[in-house]
C-alpha positions as CSV (number, residue, x, y, z in Angstrom):
1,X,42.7,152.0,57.0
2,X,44.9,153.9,59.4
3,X,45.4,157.7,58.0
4,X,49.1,157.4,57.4
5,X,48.0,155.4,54.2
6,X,46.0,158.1,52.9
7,X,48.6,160.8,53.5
8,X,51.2,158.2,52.0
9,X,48.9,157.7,49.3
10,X,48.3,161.3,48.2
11,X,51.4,162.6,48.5
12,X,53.0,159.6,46.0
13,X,49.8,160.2,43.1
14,X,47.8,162.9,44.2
15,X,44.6,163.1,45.5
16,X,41.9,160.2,46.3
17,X,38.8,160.6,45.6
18,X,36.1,161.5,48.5
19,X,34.6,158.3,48.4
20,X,37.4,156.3,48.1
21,X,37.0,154.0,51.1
22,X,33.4,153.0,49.8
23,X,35.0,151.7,46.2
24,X,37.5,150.0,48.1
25,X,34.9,148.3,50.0
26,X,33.1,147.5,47.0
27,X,36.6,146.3,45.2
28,X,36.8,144.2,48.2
29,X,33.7,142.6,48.2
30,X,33.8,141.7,44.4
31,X,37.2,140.1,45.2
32,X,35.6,137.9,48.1
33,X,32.5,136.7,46.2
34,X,35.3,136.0,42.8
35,X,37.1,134.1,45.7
36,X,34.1,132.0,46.8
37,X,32.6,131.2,43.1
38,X,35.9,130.4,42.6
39,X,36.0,126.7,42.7
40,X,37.5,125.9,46.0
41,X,35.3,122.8,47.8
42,X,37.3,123.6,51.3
43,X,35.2,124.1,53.6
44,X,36.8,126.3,56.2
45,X,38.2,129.0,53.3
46,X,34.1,129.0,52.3
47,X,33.4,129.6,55.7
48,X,35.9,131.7,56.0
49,X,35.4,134.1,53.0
50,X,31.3,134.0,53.4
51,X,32.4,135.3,57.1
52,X,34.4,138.3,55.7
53,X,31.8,139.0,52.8
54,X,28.8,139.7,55.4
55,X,31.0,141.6,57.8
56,X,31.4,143.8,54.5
57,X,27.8,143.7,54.0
């Protein structure tokens, strides 16, 4: 996440918290297994979202 959104970020609602790139990670990878439960049968978006979930992993 470049730094600009951080700065950006704080100066609109304050402060983030100082592990706030770790629970956006973990926000992230909930959202990506939701997306691959989620009852799609194509095969290159599985692919494609298993792909993303163990590059988070």
């Amino acid at each position: 996440m470049p730094a600009e959104f951080e700065a950006a970020f704080v100066e609109a609602y304050g402060a983030l918290p100082a592990d706030w790139r770790s629970l956006a990670a973990s926000f992230d990878l909930i959202n990506l297994v939701g997306l691959l439960a989620g009852g799609t049968d194509d095969p290159v978006r599985r692919a494609d979202v298993a792909a993303r979930i163990e590059q988070g992993l």
